[in-house]
C-alpha positions, 0 to 999 in steps of 0.5 A: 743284563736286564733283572726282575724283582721277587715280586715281578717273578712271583706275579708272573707265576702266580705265587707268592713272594715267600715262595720265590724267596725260598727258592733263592735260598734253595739256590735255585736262582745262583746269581740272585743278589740283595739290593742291600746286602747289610739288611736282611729284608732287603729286596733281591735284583734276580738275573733274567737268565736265571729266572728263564732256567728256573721257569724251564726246570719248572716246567719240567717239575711236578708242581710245587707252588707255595 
């Protein structure tokens, strides 16, 4: 299974970081996992069909970019 970073995701979409951050703990990206759960600014390991539903949600979605 191929997975992105916060920070590829937020590059890709023109957002920020925090934006993609707020959106796992929204839920919006289920499967999103900490590289070091035990550290609470650990990076996240996103799966890449969860970023493929949420960018298509999104594009269905009035903008909401942080």
């Amino acid at each position: 299974m191929d997975f992105l970073t916060t920070s590829q995701i937020a590059e890709l979409e023109g957002v920020s970081v925090r934006y993609i951050v707020a959106e796992i703990e929204r839920g919006k990206f289920p499967n999103a996992r900490k590289l070091d759960p035990e550290k609470q600014t650990s990076a996240y390991l996103i799966p890449a069909k969860d970023y493929a539903a949420w960018k298509k949600k999104r594009a269905q979605s009035p903008s909401q970019d942080g």
